[in-house]
C-alpha positions as CSV (number, residue, x, y, z in Angstrom):
1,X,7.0,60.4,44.7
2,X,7.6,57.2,46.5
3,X,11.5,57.9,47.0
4,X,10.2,61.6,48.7
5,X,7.2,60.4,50.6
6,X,6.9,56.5,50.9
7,X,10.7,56.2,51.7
8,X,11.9,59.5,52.8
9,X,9.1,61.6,54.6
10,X,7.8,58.1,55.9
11,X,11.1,57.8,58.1
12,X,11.5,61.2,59.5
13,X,7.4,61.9,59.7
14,X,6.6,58.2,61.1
15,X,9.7,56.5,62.2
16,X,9.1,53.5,59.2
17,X,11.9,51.7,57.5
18,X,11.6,49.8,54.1
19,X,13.4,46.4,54.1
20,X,11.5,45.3,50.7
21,X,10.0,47.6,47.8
22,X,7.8,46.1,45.2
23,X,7.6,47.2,41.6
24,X,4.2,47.3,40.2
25,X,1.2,45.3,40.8
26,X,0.3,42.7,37.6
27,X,2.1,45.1,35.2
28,X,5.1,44.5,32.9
29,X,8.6,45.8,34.8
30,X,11.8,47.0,32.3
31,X,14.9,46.8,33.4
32,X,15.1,50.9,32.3
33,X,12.6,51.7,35.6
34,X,13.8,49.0,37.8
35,X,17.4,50.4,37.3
36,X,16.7,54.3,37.5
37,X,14.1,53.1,40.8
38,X,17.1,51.1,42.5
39,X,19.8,54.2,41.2
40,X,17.6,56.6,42.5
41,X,16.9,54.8,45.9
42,X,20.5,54.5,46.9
43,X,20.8,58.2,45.8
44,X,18.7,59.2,48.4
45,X,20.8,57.1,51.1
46,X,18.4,54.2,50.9
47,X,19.0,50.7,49.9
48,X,15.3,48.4,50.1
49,X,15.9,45.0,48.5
50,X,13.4,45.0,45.1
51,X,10.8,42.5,44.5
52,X,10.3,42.5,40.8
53,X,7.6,41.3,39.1
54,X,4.5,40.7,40.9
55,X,2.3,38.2,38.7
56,X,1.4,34.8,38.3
57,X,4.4,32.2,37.4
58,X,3.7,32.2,33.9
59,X,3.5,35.8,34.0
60,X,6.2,36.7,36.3
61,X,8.8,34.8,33.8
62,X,8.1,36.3,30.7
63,X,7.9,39.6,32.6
64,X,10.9,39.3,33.8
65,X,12.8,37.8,30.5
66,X,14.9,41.3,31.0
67,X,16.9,40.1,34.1
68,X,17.7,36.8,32.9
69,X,21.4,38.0,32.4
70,X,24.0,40.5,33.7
71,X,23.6,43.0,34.5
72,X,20.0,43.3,34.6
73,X,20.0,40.1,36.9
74,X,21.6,42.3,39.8
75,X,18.6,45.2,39.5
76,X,16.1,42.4,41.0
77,X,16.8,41.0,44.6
78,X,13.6,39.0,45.0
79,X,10.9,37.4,42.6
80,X,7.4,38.0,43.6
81,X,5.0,35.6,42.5
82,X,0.7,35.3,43.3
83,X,-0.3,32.2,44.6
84,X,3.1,29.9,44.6
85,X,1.4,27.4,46.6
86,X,-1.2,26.7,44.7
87,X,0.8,26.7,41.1
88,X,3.6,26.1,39.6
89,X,6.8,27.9,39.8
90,X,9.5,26.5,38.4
91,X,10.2,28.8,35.6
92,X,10.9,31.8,38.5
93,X,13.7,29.9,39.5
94,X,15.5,30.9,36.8
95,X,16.6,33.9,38.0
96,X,17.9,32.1,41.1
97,X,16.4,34.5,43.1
98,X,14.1,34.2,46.5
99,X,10.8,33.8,45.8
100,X,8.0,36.0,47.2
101,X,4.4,35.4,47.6
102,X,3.3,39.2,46.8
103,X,-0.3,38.0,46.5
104,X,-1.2,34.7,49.0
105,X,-4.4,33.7,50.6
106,X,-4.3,30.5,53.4
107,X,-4.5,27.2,51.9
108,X,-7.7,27.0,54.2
109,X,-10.7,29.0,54.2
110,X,-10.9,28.2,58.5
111,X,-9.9,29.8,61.4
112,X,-7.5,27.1,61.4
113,X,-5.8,27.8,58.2
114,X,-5.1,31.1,58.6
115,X,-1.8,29.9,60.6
116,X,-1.0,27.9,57.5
């Protein structure tokens, strides 16, 4: 479904591009999915950068314990992380990856912080 419709149809039907694909929301990835996902992107002439896992820190590291080494590491482009302001994230690092904020708010509840 998403390689036909949310990267495929939306590009001839709508003109949209994918730069970034996320895996699932707060839900353990495997290395199995993320490969066949990435396999069957580039299959379809498509090559998004994936953001894998989508958590907290503490979460997002022991999700992602499956791409701490070759060749796994390679499946996962970015790390997304909730909140990274606001906790710590040292443990993503590991993966020595860019880290995302896939779930953020502004570190003010203002008009103001909204630009933050």
């Amino acid at each position: 479904m998403i390689k036909r419709w949310g990267l495929g149809e939306a590009k001839s039907e709508f003109g949209l591009t994918f730069d970034f694909i996320g895996l699932w929301n707060e839900r353990p990835v495997t290395s199995e999915y993320t490969g066949w996902l990435k396999e069957a992107l580039k299959e379809a002439g498509l090559d998004p950068l994936i953001v894998g896992g989508d958590n907290f820190a503490s979460r997002t590291v022991s999700d992602l314990e499956d791409f701490y080494s070759l060749p796994n590491a390679d499946l996962v482009d970015v790390v997304g992380i909730h909140y990274p302001c606001s906790q710590p994230s040292d443990g993503a690092t590991v993966l020595n990856k860019t880290l995302w904020a896939s779930e953020d708010w502004s570190t003010e509840a203002t008009t103001e912080g909204a630009s933050c």
